[in-house]
C-alpha positions in Angstrom: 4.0 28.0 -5.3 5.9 26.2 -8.0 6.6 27.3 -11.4 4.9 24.7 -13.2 1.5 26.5 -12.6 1.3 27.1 -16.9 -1.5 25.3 -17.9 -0.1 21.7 -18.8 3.3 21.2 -17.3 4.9 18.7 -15.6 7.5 18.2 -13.8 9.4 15.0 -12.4 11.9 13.7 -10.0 13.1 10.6 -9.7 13.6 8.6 -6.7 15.6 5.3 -5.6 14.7 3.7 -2.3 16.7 0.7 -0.6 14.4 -1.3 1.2 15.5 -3.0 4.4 15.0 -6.8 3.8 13.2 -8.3 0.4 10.1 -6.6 0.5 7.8 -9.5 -1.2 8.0 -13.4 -1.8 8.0 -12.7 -6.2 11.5 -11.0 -5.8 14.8 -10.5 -3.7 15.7 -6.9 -4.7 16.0 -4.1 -2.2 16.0 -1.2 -5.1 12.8 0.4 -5.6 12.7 3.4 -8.1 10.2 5.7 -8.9 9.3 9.5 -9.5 7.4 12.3 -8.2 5.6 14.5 -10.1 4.5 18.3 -9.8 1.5 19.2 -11.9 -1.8 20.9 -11.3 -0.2 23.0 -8.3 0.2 19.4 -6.3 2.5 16.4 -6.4 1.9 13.0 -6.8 3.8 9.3 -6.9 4.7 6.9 -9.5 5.9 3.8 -8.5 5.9 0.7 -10.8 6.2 -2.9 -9.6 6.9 -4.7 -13.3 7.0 -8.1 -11.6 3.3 -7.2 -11.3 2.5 -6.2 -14.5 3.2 -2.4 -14.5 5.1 -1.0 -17.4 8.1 0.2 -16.5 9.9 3.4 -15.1 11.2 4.4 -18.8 7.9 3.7 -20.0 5.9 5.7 -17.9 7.9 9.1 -17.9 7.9 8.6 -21.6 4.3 8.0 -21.6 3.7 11.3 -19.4 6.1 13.4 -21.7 3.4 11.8 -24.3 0.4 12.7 -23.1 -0.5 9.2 -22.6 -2.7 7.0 -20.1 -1.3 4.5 -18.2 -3.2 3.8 -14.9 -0.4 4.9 -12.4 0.2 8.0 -14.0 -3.4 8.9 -13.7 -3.2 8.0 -10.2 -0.6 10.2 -9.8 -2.2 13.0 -11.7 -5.4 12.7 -9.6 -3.4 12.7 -6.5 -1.1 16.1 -7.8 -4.8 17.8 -8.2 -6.4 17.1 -5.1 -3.4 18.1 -3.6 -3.4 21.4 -5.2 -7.0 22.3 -5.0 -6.1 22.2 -0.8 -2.8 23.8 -1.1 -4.6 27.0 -3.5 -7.0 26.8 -0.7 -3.8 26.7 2.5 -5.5 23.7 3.9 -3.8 20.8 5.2 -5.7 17.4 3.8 -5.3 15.9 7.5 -7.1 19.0 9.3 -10.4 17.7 9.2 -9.7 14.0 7.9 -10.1 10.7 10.2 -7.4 8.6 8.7 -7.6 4.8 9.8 -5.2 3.5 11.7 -2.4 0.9 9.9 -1.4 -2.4 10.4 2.4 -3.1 10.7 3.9 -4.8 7.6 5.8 -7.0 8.6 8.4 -8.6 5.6 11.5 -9.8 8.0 9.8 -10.8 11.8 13.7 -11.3 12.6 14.7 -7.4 12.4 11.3 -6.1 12.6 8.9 -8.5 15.2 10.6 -6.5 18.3 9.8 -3.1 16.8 6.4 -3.9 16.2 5.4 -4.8 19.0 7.0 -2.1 20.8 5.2 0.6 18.4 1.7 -1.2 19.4 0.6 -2.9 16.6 -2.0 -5.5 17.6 -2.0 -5.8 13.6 0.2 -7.2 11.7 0.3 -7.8 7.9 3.2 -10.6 7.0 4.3 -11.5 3.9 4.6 -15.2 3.4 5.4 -17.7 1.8 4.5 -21.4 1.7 7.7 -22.1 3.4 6.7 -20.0 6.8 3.8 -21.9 8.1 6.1 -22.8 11.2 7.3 -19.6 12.0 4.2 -18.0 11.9 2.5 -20.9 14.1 5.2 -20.4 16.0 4.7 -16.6 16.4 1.0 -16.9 17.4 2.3 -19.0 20.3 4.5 -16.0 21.0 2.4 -13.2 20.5 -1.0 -14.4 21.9 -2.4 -10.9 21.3 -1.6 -10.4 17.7 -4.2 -10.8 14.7 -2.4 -11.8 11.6 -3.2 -11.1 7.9 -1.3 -13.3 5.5 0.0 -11.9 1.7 0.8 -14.6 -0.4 0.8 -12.6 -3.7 -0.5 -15.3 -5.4 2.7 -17.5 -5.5 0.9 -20.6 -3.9 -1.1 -23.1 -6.0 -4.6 -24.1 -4.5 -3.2 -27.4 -3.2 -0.3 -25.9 -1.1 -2.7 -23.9 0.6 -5.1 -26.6 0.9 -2.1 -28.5 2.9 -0.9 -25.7 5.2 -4.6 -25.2 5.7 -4.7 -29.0 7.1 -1.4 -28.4 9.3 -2.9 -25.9 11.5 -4.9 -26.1 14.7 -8.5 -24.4 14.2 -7.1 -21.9 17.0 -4.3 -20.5 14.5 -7.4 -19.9 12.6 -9.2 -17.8 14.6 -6.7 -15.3 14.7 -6.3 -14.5 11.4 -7.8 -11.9 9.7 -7.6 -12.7 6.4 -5.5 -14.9 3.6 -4.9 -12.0 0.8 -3.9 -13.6 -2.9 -3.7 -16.8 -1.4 -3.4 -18.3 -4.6 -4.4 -17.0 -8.5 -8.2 -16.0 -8.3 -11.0 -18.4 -9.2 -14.1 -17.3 -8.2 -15.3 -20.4 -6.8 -12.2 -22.1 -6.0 -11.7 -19.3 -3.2 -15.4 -19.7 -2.6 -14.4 -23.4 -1.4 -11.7 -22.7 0.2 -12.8 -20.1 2.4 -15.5 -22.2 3.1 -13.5 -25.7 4.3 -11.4 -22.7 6.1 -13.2 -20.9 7.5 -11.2 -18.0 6.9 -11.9 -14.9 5.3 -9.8 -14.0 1.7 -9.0 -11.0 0.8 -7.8 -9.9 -3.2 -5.7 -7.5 -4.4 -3.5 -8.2 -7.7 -7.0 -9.1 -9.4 -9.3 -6.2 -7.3 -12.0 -5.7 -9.6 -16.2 -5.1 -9.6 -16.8 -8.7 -10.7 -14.0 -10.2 -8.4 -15.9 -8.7 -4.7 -18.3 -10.8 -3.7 -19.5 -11.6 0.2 -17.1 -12.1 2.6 -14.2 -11.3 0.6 -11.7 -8.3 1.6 -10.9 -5.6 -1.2 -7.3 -4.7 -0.5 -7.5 -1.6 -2.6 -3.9 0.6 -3.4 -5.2 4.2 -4.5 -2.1 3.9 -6.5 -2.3 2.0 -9.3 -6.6 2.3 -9.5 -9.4 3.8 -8.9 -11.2 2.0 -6.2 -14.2 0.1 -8.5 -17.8 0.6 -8.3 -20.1 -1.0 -6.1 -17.8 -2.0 -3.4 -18.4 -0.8 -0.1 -16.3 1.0 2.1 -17.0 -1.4 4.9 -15.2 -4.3 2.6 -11.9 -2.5 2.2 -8.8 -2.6 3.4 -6.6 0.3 2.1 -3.0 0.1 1.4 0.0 1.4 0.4 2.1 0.5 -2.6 5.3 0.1 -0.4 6.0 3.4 -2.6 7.4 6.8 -1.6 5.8 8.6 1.6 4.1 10.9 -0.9 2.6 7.6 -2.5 1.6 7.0 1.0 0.2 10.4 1.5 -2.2 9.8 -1.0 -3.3 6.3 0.1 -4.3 8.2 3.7 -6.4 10.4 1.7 -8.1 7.9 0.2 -9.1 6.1 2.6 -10.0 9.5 5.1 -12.2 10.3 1.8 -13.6 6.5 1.8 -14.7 6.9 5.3 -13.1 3.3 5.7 -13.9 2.0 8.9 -11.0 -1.2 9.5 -7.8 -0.6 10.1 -5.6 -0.3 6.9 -2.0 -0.5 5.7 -0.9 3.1 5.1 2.8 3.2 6.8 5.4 1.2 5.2 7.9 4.2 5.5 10.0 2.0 8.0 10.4 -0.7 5.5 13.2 1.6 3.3 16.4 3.4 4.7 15.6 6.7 6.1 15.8 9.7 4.2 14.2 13.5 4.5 11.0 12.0 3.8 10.6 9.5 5.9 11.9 11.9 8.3 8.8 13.6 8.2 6.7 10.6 8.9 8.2 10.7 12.6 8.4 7.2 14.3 6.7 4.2 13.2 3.4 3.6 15.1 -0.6 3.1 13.8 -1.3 6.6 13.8 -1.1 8.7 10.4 1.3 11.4 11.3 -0.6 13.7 9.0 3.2 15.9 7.7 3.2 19.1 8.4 2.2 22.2 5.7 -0.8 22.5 3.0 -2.1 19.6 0.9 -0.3 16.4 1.8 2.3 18.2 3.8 5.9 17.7 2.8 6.0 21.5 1.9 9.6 23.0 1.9 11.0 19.3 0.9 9.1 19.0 -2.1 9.3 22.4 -3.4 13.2 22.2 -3.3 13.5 19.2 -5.2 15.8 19.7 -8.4 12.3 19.0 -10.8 12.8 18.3 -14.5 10.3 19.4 -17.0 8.3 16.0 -18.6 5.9 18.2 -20.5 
């Protein structure tokens, strides 16, 4: 066990990932940084996107050293106990847990379409823009199989939509799963739209109680929240934060926990260069490939780490 077990420390170590294409339509960087952290006998991730509000990576180890709450570091902290309450215990968290299986996320279809489909998503998750309605037309001409759901992270305005809406044959429709953030939410401007659509929407940069009504999709990341009260299981989506397999450890376990019945998007380890980690996660498919040892797994590569005391 690791020798952080006195009563309040933590321990952190920080991370830089190099994603394989731009990972979102709000920004062209392929450096993503965050830390792990040891505390309670577990680990946990923290993994802030500022482009979406977070504070930053200064901010919140300073904040931990602190003492302070910031809503990924409690996240994190949540995750580092439930991991240690099963590795106290010897106990693997994916012994006895049902994780859902994943869509593929899909960011570049040129280097990553191929792969896809030869790991068997039916699935796919694409990150868009207003700029890709052909290319995806024309992918649901290639792939007649495929079911898309489409992540506009709320770049779009309602009347772009509204006009790659009017571009595509009701068929396109039928195959998609959902719009997510398809443009800033308004509770009854996405009401409309997914009305005159058809389609169903699905929110995530605004997931809250108040913004879950019928028919829409709570994409829910374990984390940067808590998953809000009074939405049901069968509404949710899980997901990653494109974050650190540990990050996506812990987004498995939440939604084994959840019971959640859809298929969610827990494996995004094949959007970054490969490292030990990664590794671990084996080959990209829709299965959770539950890492081997106690708690999230990861055993011998976490507790080797060069950790530096926070507090």
């Amino acid at each position: 066990m690791y020798a952080g077990s006195v009563q309040g420390a933590v321990y952190g170590w920080k991370y830089r990932m190099v994603a394989r294409s731009a990972l979102n339509t709000r920004s062209a960087s392929r450096q993503v940084e965050g830390f792990l952290i040891r505390a309670h006998g577990g680990y946990g991730c923290v993994q802030p996107w500022p482009m979406f509000g977070h504070a930053d990576l200064p901010d919140h180890w300073a904040a931990l050293a602190q003492g302070k709450s910031l809503p990924l570091l409690d996240q994190a902290l949540a995750c580092a106990q439930q991991d240690g309450v099963a590795r106290s215990a010897g106990k693997s968290w994916w012994t006895e847990c049902p994780v859902p299986s994943s869509h593929a996320t899909v960011t570049d279809l040129e280097t990553q379409e191929d792969a896809a489909i030869a790991a068997g998503f039916a699935i796919w998750k694409l990150k868009v823009s207003m700029d890709d309605a052909r290319t995806v037309a024309e992918l649901l001409e290639r792939r007649p199989f495929l079911r898309l759901r489409l992540d506009f992270n709320e770049v779009p305005r309602e009347e772009q939509m509204q006009h790659w809406a009017r571009e595509w044959p009701q068929e396109y429709w039928r195959r998609i799963d959902f719009l997510e953030d398809p443009f800033p939410y308004e509770a009854e401007a996405w009401r409309r739209f997914s009305l005159q659509r058809a389609v169903p929407l699905a929110v995530d940069r605004a997931l809250s109680d108040s913004t879950v009504s019928a028919g829409i999709v709570a994409v829910w990341k374990p984390a940067w929240m808590p998953l809000p009260g009074g939405i049901s299981a069968e509404t949710v989506v899980v997901t990653s934060a494109m974050d650190h397999p540990v990050g996506q450890a812990w987004a498995a376990f939440q939604a084994a926990a959840i019971r959640c019945p859809g298929t969610c998007g827990l494996r995004t380890d094949h959007l970054f260069e490969g490292d030990p980690f990664t590794s671990c996660m084996g080959a990209w498919s829709p299965e959770w490939p539950a890492p081997v040892g106690s708690g999230m797994g990861f055993d011998d590569l976490l507790e080797n780490l060069p950790w530096t005391r926070i507090r």
